[in-house]
VOPAGU-2260 file (C-alpha; in pm, 1 decimal, decimal comma):
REM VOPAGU-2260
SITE   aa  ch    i         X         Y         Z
SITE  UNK   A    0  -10475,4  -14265,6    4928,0
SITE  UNK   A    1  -10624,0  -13908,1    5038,5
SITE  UNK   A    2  -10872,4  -14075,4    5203,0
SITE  UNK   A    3  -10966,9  -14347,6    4941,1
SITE  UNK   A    4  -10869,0  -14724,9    5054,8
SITE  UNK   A    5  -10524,4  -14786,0    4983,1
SITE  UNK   A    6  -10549,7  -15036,4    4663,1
SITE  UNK   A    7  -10389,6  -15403,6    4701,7
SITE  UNK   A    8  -10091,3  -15320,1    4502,7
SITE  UNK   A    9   -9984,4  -15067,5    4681,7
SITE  UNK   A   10   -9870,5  -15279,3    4955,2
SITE  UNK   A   11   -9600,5  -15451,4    4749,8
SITE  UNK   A   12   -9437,6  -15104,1    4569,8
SITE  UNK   A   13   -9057,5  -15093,5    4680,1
SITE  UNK   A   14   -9022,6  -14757,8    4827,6
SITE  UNK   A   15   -8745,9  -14616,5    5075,7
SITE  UNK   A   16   -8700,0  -14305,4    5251,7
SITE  UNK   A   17   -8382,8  -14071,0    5420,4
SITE  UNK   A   18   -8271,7  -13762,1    5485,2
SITE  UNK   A   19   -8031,1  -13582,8    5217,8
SITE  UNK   A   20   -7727,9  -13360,0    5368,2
SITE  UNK   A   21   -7673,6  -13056,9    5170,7
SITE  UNK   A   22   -7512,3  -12711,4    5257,8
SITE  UNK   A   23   -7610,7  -12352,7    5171,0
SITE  UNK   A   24   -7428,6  -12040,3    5225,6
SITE  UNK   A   25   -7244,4  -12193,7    5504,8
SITE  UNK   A   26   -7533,9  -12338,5    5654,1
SITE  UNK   A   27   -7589,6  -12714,6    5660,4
SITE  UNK   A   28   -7922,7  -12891,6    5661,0
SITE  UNK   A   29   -8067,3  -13257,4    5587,9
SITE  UNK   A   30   -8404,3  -13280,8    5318,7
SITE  UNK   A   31   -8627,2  -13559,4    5383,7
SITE  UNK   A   32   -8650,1  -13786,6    5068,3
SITE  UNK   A   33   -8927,0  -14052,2    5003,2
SITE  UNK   A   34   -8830,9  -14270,6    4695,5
SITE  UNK   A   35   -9103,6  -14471,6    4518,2
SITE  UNK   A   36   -9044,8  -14775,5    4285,9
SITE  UNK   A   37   -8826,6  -15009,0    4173,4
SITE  UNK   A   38   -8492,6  -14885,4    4034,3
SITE  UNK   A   39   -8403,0  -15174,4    3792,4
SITE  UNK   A   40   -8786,1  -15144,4    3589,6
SITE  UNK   A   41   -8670,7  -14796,1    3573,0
SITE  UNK   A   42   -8308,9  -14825,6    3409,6
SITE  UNK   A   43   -8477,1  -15104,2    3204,2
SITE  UNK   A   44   -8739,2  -14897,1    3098,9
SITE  UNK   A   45   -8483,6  -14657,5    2994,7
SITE  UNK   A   46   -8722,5  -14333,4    3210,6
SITE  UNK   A   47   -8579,4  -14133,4    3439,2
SITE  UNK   A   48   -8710,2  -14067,8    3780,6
SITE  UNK   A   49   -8962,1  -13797,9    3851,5
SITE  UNK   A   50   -8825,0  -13560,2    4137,4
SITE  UNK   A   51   -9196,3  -13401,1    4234,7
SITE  UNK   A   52   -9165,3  -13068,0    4419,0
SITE  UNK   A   53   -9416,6  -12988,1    4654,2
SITE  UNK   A   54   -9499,4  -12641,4    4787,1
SITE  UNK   A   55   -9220,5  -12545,8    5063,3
SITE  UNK   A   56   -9314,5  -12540,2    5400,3
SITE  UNK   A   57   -9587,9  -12843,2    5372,3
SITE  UNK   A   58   -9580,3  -13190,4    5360,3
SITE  UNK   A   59   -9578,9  -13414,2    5086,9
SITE  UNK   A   60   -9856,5  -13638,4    5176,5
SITE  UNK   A   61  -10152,0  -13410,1    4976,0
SITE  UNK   A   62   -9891,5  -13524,9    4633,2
SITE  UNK   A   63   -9941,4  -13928,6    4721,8
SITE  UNK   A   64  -10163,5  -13963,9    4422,3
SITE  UNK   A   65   -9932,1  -13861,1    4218,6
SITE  UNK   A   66   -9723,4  -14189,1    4330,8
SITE  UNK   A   67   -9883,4  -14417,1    4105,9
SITE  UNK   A   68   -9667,5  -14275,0    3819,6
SITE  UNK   A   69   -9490,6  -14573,4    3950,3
SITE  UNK   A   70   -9724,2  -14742,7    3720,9
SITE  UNK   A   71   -9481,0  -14659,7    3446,0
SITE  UNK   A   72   -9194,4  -14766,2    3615,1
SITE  UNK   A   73   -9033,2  -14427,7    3655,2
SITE  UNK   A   74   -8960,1  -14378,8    4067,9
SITE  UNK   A   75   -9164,5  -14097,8    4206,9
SITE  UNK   A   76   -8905,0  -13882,2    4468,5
SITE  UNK   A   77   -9098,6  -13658,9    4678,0
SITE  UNK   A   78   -8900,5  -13407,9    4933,4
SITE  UNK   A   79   -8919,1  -13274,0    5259,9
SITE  UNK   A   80   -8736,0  -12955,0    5306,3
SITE  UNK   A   81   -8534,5  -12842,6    5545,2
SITE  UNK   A   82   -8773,8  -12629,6    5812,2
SITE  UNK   A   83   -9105,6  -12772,1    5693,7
SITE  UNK   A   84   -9196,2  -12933,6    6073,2
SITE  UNK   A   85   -8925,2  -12773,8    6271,6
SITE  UNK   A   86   -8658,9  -12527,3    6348,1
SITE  UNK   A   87   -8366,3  -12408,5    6086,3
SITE  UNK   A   88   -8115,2  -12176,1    6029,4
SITE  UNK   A   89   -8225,0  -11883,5    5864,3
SITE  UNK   A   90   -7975,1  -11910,7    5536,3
SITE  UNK   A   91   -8251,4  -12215,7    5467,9
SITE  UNK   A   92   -8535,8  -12068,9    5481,1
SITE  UNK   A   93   -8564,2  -11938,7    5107,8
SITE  UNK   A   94   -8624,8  -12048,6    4751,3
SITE  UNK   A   95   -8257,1  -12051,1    4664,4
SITE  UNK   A   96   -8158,4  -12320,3    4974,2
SITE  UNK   A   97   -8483,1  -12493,1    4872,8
SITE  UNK   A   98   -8325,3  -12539,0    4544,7
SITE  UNK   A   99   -8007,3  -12628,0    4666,8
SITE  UNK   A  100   -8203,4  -12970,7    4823,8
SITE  UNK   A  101   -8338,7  -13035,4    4468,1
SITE  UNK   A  102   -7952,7  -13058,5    4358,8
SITE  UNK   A  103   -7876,3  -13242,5    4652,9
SITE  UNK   A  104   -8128,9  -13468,9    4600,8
SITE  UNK   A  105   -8088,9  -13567,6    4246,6
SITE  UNK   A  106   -7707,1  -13627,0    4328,8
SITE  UNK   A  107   -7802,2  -13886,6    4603,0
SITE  UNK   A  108   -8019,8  -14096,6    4357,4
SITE  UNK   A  109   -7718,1  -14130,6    4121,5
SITE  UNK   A  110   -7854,7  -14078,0    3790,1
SITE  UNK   A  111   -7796,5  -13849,0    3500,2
SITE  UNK   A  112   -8139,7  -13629,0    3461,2
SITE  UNK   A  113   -8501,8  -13636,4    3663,2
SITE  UNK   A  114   -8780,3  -13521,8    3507,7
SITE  UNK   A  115   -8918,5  -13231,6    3706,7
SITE  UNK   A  116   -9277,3  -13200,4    3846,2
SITE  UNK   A  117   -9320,1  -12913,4    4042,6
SITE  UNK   A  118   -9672,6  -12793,3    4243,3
SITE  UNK   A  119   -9776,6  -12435,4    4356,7
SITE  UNK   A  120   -9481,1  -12222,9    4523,2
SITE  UNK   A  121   -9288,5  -12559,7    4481,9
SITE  UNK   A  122   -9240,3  -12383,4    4072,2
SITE  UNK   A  123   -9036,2  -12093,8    4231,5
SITE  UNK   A  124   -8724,9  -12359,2    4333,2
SITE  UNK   A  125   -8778,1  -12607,7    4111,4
SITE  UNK   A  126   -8689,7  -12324,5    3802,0
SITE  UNK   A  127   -8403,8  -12241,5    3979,5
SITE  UNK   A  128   -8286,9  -12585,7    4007,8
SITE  UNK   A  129   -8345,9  -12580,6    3658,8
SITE  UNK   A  130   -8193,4  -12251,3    3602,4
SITE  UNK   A  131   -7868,1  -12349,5    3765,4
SITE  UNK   A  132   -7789,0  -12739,9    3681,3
SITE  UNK   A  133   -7992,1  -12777,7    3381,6
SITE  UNK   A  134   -7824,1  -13048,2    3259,9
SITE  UNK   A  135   -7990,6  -13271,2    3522,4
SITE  UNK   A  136   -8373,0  -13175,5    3393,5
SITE  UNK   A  137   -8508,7  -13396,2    3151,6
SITE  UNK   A  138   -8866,8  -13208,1    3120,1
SITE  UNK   A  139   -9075,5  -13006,9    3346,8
SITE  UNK   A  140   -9434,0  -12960,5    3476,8
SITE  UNK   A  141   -9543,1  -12695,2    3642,2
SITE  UNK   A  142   -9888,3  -12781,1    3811,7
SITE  UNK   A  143  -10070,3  -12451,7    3919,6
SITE  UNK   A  144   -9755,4  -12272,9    3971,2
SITE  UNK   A  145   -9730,7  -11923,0    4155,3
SITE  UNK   A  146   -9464,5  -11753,1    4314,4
SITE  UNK   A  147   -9600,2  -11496,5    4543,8
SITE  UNK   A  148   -9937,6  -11409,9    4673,0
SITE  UNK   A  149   -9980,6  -11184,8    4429,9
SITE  UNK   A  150   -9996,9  -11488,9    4178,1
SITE  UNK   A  151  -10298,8  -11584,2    4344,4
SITE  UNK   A  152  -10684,0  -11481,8    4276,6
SITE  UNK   A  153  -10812,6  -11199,3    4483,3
SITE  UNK   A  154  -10995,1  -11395,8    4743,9
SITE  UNK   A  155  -10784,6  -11678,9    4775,3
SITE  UNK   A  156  -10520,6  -11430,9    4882,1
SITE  UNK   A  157  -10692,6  -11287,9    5107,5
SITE  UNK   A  158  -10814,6  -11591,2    5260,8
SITE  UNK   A  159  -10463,5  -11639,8    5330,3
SITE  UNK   A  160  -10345,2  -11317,7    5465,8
SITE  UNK   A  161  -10607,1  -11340,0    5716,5
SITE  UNK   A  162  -10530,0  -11696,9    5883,9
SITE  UNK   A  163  -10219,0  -11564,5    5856,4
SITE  UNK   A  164  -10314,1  -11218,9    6082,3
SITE  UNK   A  165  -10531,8  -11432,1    6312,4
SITE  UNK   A  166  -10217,6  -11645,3    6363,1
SITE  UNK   A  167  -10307,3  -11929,8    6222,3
SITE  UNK   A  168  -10093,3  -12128,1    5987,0
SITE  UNK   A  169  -10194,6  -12097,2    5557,7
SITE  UNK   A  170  -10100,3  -12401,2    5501,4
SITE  UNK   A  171  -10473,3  -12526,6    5453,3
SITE  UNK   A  172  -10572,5  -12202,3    5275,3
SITE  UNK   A  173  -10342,5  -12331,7    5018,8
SITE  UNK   A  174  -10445,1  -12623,8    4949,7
SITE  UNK   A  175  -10820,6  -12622,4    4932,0
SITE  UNK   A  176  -11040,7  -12922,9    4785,6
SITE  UNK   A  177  -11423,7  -12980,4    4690,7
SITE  UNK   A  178  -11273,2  -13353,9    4800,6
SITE  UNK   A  179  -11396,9  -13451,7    5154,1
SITE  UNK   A  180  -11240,8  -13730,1    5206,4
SITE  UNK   A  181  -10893,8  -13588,6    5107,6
SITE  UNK   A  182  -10954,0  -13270,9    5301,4
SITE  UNK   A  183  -11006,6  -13517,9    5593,0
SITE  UNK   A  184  -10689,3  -13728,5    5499,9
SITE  UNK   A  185  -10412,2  -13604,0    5304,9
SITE  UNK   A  186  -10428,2  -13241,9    5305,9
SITE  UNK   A  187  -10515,7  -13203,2    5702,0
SITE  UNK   A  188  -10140,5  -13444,1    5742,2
SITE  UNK   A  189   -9960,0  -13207,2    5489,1
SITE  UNK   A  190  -10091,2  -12876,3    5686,1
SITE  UNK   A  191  -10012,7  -13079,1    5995,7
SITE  UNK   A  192   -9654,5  -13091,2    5886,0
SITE  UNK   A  193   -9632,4  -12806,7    5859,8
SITE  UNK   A  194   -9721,7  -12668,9    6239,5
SITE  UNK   A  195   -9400,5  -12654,1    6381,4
SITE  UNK   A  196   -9190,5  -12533,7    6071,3
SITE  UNK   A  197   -9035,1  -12195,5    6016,4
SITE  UNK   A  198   -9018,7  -12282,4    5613,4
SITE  UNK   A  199   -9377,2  -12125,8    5487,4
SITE  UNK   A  200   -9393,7  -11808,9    5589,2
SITE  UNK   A  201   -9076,9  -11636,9    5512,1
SITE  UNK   A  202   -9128,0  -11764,5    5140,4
SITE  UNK   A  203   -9446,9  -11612,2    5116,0
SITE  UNK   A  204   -9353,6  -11309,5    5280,8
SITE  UNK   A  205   -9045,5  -11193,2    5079,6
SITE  UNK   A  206   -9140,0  -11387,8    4795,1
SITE  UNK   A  207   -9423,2  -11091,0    4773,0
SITE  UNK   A  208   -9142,8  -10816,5    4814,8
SITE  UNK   A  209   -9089,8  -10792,0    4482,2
SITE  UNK   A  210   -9129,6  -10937,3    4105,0
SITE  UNK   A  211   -8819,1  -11198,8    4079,6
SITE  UNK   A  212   -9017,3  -11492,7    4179,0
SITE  UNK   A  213   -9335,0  -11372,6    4060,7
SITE  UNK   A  214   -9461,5  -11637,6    3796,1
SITE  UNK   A  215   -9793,9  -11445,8    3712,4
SITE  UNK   A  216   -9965,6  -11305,9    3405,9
SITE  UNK   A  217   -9591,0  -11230,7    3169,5
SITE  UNK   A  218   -9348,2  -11328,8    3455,3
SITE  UNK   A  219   -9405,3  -11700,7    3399,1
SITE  UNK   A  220   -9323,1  -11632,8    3003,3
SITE  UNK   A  221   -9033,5  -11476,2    3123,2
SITE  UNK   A  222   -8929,0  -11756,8    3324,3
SITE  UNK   A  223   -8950,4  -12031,1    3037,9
SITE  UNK   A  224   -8791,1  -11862,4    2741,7
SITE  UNK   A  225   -8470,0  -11993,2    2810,6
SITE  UNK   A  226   -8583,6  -12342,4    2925,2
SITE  UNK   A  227   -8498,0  -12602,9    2654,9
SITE  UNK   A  228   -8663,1  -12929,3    2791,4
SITE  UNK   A  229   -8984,5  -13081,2    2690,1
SITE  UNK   A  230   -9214,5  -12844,3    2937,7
SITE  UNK   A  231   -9628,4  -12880,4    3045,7
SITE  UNK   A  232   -9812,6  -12575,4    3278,9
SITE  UNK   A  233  -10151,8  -12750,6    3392,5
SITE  UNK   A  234  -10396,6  -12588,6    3640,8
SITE  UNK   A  235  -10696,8  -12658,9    3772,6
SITE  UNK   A  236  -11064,9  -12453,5    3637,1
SITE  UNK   A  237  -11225,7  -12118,6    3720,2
SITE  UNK   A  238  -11211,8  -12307,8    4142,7
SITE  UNK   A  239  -10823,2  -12282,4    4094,1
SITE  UNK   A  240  -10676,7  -11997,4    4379,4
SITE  UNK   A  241  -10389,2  -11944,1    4134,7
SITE  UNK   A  242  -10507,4  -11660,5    3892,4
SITE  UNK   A  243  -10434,0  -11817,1    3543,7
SITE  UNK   A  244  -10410,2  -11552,9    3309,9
SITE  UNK   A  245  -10075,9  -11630,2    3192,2
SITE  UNK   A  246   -9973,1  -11431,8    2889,9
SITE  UNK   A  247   -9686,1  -11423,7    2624,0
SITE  UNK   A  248   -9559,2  -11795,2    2728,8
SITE  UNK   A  249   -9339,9  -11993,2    2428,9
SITE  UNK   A  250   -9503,9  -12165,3    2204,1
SITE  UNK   A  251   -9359,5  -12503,2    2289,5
SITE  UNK   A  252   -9519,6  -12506,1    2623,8
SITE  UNK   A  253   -9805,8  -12745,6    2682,2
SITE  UNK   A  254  -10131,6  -12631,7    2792,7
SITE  UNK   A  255  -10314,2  -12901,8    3029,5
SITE  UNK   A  256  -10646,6  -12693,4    3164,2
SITE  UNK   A  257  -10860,1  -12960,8    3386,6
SITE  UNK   A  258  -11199,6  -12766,1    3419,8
SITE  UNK   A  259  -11363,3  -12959,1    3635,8
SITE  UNK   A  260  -11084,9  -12948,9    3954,9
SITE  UNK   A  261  -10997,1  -12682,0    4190,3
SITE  UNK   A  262  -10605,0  -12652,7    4315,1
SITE  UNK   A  263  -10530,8  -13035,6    4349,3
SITE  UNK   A  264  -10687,6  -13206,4    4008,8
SITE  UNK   A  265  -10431,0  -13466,4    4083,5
SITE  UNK   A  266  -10665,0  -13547,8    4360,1
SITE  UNK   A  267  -11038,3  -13392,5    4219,0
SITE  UNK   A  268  -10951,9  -13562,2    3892,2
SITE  UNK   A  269  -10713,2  -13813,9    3928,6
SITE  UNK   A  270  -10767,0  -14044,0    3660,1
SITE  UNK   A  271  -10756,0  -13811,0    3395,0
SITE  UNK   A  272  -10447,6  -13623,9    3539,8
SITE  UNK   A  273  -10244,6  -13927,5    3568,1
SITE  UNK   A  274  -10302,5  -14021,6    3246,9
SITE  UNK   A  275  -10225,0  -13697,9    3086,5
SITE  UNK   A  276   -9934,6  -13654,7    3270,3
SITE  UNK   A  277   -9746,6  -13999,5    3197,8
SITE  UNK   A  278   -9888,9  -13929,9    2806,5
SITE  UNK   A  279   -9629,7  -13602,0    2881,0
SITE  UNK   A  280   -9359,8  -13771,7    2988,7
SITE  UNK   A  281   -9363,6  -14051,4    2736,4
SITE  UNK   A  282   -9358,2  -13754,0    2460,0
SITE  UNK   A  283   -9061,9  -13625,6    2668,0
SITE  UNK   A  284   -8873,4  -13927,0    2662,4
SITE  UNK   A  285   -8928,4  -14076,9    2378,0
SITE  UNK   A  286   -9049,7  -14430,8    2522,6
SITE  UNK   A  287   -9416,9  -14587,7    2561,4
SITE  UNK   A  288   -9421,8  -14698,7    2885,5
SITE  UNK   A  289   -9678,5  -15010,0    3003,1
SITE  UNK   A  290   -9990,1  -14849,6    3200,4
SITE  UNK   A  291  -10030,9  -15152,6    3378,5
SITE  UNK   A  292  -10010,0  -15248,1    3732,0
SITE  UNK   A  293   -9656,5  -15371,0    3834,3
SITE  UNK   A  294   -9574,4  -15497,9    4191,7
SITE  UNK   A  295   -9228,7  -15463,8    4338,5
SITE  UNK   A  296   -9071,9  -15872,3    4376,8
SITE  UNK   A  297   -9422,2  -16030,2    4332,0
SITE  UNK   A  298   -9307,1  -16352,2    4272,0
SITE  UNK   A  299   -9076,4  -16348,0    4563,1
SITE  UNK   A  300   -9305,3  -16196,4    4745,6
SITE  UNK   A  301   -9580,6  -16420,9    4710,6
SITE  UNK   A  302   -9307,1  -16720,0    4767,7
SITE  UNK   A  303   -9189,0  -16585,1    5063,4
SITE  UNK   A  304   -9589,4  -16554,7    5184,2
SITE  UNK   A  305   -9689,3  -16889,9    5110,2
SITE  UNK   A  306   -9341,0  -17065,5    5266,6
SITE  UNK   A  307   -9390,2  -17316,0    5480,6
SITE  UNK   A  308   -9222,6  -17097,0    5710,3
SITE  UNK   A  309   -9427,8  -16814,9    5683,8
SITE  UNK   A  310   -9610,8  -16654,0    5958,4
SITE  UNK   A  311   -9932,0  -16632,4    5761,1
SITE  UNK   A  312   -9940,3  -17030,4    5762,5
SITE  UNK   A  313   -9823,5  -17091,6    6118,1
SITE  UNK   A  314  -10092,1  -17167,7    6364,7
SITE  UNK   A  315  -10231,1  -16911,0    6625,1
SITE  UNK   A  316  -10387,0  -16620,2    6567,5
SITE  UNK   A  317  -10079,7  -16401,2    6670,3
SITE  UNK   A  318   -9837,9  -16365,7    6376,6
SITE  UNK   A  319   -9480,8  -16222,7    6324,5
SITE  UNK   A  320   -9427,9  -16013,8    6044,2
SITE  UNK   A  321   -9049,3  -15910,5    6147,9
SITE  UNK   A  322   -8909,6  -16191,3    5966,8
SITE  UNK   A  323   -8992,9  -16091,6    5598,9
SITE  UNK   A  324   -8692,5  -16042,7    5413,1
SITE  UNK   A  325   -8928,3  -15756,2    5185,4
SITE  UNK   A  326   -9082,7  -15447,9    5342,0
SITE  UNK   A  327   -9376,4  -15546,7    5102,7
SITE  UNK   A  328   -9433,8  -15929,4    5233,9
SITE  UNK   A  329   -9431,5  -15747,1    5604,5
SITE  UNK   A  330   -9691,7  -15465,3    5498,6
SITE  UNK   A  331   -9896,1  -15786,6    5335,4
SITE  UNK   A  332   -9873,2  -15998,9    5630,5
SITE  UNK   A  333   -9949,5  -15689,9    5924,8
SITE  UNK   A  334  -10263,4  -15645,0    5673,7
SITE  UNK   A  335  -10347,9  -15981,4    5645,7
SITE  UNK   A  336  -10304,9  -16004,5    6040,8
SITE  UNK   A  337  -10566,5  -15680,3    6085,7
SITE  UNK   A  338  -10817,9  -15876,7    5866,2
């Protein structure tokens, strides 16, 4: 994960993925939508998914840490929207249609209320989503949230502007990281994703036209005063590009500052951040969730691997994995084959 091995429970976490139909202004569009974890620990645990929000335009693969939540049985739903790594209609390329996926989304999983993690520009629709159905918000984190380039530190704007004048994409300029490995791993594929889309740069562009989706200094106060769920704003330190100096924000909000990360301290302190998050959204729901490791099926799992008809007891060296009833006994035997 970002560049760190993949740990051994990973490979048995139900997860599925799909694209999302939705329509906007006339215009109609699929979302990609990654779903991770198991939904009966979830309804037993009595949690409700967490619907994370990425910035627009990028992929979703510099947000994997944040997938073992899973860990306390809540399903982690990442998103895809439309125009991130290829063409669409111009109606969907703003904050508004962006928004309209959320919605879309949410009514695909079938369930009453997801709480709401939103990164970077990923704040500007996840408050609208908010803003419009908030009946289906059951708290929210914002995680370095800006709206506009203008949101940003000097220098990190301008770091931006000018990949973007040389004509080179800004997805990396967005997400920078003292991590190597990550840089090398999860945030390259995200920026990657991005190469062929038409999604980033419109939203940056007319998102700095004016002050509606401007979430710096007082606009982010003015944002949350009518927001009546459980809500957390954590940023990175002083290495942060989002300038911080948020002012006259309610007093309910929940102040998460971790000093020693940059942009990503999901990824530059991961540990910490995890815990402090699911510590959030226990509050929020009113439940203590188990930290420990849970696999998806073990037991069947591990039934279904040591069969006597499994192919990781058959003789040869060559193995078939395609007849695993679990996409988690296939991952474990294709990994047991590599080794």
């Amino acid at each position: 994960w970002c560049g760190e091995a993949v740990p051994s429970w990973a490979f048995f976490v139900k997860w599925d993925d799909g694209r999302v139909p939705f329509e906007w202004e006339g215009a109609k569009g699929e979302a990609y939508c990654r779903v991770v974890g198991d939904r009966a620990r979830e309804a037993k645990a009595g949690v409700p998914p967490i619907l994370l929000v990425g910035t627009p335009g990028l992929g979703y693969d510099y947000l994997e840490n944040l997938e073992a939540l899973t860990v306390s049985d809540r399903r982690v739903v990442e998103v895809v929207f439309a125009g991130t790594n290829g063409a669409a209609s111009a109606p969907l390329l703003t904050a508004d249609a962006c928004a309209a996926q959320l919605g879309a989304v949410v009514r695909s999983l079938g369930v009453q209320k997801v709480s709401l993690v939103a990164h970077g520009l990923g704040a500007v629709p996840a408050l609208r989503m908010l803003e419009r159905q908030p009946t289906l918000v059951s708290s929210l984190s914002l995680l370095s949230p800006y709206g506009s380039l203008a949101d940003l530190r000097p220098a990190a704007a301008d770091a931006v502007r000018a990949v973007s004048s040389r004509g080179g994409g800004a997805a990396a300029a967005l997400l920078p990281t003292t991590s190597r490995s990550a840089s090398a791993s999860c945030v390259s594929e995200a920026a990657a994703a991005a190469a062929d889309g038409v999604l980033l740069p419109p939203l940056l562009d007319r998102n700095g036209d004016g002050d509606s989706d401007r979430l710096g200094g007082a606009q982010l106060g003015r944002h949350l005063e009518g927001v009546r769920v459980p809500t957390l704003l954590a940023s990175g330190g002083e290495a942060d590009i989002v300038d911080r100096s948020w002012a006259g924000l309610p007093s309910s909000v929940k102040r998460l500052t971790f000093g020693a990360s940059g942009h990503l301290p999901f990824v530059e302190q991961k540990e910490e951040f995890l815990t402090q998050l699911v510590d959030f959204l226990d509050a929020a729901d009113g439940v203590a969730t188990n930290r420990e490791l849970k696999f998806a099926d073990l037991q069947s799992t591990l039934r279904e691997a040591t069969s006597a008809e499994s192919p990781l007891r058959s003789a040869g060296a060559e193995r078939d994995c395609s007849a695993y009833k679990t996409e988690a006994a296939r991952k474990y035997c294709q990994t047991s084959t590599r080794s």
